[in-house]
N, CA and C atoms as an extended XYZ file, in Angstrom:
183
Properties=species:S:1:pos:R:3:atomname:S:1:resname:S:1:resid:I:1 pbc="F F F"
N        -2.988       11.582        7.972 N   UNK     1
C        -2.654       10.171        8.021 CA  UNK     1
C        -3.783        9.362        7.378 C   UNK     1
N        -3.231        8.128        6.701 N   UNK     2
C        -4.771        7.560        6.086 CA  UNK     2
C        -4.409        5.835        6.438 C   UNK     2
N        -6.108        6.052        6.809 N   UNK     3
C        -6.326        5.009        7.887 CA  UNK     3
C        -6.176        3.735        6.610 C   UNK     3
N        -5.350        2.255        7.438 N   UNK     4
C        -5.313        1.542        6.518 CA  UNK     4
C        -5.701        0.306        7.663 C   UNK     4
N        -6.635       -0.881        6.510 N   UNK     5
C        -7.102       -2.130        7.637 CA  UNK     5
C        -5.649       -2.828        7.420 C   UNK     5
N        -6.179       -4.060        8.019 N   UNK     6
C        -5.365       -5.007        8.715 CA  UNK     6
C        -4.670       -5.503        7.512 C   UNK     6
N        -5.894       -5.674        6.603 N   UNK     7
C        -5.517       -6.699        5.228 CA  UNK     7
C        -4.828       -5.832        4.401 C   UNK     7
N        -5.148       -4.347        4.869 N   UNK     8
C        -3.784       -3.694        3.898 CA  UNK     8
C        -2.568       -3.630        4.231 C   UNK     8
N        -2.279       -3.729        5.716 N   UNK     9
C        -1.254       -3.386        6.078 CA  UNK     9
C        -0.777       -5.383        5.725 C   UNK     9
N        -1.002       -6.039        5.760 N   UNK    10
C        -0.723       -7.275        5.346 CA  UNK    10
C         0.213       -7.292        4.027 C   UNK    10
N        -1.132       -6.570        2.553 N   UNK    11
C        -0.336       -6.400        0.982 CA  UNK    11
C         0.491       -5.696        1.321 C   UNK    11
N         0.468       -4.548        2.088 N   UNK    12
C         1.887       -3.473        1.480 CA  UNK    12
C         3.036       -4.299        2.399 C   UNK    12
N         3.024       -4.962        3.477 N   UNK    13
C         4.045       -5.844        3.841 CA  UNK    13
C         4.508       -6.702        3.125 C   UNK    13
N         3.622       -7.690        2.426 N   UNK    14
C         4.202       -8.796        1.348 CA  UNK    14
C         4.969       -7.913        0.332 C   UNK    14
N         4.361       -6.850       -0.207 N   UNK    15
C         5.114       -5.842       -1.410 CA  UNK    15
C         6.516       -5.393       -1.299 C   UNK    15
N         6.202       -4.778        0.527 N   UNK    16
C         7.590       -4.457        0.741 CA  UNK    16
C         8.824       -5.492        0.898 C   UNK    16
N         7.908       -6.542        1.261 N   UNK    17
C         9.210       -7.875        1.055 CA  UNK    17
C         9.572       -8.427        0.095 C   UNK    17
N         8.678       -8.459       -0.681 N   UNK    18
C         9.708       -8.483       -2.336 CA  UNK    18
C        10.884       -7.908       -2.599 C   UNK    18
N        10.588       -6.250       -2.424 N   UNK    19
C        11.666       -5.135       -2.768 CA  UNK    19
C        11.357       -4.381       -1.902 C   UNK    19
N        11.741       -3.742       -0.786 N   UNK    20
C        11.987       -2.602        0.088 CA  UNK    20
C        12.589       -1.577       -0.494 C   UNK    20
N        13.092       -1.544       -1.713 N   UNK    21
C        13.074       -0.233       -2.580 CA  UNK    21
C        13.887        0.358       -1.206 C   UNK    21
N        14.838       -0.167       -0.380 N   UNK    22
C        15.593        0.975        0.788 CA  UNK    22
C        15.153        1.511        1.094 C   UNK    22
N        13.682        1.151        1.689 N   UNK    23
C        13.092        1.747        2.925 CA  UNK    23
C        12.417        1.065        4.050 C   UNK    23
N        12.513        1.267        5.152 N   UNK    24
C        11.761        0.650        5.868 CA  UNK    24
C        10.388        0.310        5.850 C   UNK    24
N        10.369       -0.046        6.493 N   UNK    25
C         8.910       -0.741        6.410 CA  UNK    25
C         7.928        0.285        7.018 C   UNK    25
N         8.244        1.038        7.975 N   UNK    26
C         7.068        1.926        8.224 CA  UNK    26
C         7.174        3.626        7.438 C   UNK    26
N         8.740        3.531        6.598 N   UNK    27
C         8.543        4.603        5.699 CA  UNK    27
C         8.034        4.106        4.461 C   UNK    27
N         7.973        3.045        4.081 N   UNK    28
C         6.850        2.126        2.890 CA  UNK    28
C         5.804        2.776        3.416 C   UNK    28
N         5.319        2.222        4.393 N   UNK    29
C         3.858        2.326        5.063 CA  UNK    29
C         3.291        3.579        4.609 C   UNK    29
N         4.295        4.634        4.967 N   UNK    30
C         3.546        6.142        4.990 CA  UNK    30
C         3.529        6.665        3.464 C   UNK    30
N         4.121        5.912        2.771 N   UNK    31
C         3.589        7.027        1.502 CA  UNK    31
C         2.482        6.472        0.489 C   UNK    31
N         1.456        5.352        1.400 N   UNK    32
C         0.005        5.297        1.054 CA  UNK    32
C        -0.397        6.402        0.935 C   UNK    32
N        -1.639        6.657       -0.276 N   UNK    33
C        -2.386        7.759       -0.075 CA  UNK    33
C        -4.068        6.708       -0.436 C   UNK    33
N        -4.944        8.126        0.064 N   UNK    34
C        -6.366        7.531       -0.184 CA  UNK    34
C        -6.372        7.862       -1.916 C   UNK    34
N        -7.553        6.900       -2.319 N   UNK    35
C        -7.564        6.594       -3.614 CA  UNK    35
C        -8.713        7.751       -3.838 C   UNK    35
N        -9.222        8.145       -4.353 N   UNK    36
C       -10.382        9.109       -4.833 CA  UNK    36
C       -11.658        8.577       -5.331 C   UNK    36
N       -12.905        8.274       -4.412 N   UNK    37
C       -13.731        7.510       -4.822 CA  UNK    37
C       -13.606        5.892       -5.058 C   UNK    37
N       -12.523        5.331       -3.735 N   UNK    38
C       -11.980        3.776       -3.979 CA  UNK    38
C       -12.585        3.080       -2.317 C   UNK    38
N       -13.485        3.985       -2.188 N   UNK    39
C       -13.965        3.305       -0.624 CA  UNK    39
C       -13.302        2.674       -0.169 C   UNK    39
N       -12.179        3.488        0.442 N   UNK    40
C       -11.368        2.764        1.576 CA  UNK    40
C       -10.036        2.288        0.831 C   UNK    40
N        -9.673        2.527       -0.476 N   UNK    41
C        -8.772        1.829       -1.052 CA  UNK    41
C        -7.815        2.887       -1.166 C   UNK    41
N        -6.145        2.401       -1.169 N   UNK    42
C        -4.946        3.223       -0.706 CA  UNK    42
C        -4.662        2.997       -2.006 C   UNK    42
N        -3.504        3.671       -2.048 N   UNK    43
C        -2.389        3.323       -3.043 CA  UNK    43
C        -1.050        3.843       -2.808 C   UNK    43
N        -0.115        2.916       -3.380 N   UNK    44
C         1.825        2.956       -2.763 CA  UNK    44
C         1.967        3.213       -3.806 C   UNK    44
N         3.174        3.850       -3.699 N   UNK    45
C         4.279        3.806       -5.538 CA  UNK    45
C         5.485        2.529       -5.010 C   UNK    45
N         5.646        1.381       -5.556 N   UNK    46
C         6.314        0.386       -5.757 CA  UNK    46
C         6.840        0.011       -6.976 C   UNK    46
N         8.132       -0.107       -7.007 N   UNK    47
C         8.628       -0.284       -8.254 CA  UNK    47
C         8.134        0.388       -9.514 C   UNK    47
N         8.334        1.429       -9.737 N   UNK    48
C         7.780        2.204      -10.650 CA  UNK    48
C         6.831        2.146      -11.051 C   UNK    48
N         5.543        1.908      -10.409 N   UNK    49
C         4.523        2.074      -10.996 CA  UNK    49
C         3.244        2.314       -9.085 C   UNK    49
N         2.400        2.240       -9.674 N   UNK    50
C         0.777        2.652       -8.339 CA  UNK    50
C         0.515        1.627       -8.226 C   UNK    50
N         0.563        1.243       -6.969 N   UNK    51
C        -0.076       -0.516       -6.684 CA  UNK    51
C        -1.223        0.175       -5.859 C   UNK    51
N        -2.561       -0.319       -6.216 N   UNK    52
C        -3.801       -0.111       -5.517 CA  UNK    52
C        -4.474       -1.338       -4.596 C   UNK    52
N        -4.277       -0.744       -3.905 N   UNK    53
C        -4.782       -1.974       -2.384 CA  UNK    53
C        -6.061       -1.720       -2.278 C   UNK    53
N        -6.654       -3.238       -2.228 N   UNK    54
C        -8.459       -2.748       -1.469 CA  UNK    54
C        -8.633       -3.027       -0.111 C   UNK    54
N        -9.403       -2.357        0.241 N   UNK    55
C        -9.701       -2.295        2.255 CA  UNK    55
C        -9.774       -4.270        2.192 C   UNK    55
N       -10.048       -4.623        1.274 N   UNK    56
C       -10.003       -6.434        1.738 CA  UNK    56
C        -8.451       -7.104        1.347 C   UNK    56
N        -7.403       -6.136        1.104 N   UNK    57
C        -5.980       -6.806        1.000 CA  UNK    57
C        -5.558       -7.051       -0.539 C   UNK    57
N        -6.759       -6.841       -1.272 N   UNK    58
C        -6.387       -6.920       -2.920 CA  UNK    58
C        -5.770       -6.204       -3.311 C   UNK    58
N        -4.853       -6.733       -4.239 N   UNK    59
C        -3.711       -5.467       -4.624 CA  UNK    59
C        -3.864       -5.728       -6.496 C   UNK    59
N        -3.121       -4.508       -6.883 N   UNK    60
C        -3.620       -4.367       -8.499 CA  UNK    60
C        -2.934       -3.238       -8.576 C   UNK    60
N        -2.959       -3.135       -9.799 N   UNK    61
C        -1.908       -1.908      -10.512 CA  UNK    61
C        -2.358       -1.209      -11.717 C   UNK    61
């Protein structure tokens, strides 16, 4: 499981409310992974492409 802060779970909520891509919100949630050398930073697959979240809620692609 990979630990996500507050402010991430915040972006991948706004993301998922754009487009839920037909999934819930806590199967959104789970297919974060840790980034490799992103201290603390996740990343989702959303709309065809890697949205990269930072442990402070910044999101980028």
């Amino acid at each position: 499981m990979t630990y996500v802060t507050k402010e991430q779970r915040k972006a991948i909520h706004h993301k998922w409310n754009q487009d839920n891509q037909g999934l819930s919100y806590r199967s959104f949630r789970k297919l974060a992974v840790p980034v490799f050398a992103g201290d603390g930073a996740i990343a989702v697959p959303w709309c065809g492409m890697w949205l990269c979240v930072e442990t402070d809620g910044y999101t980028h692609s």
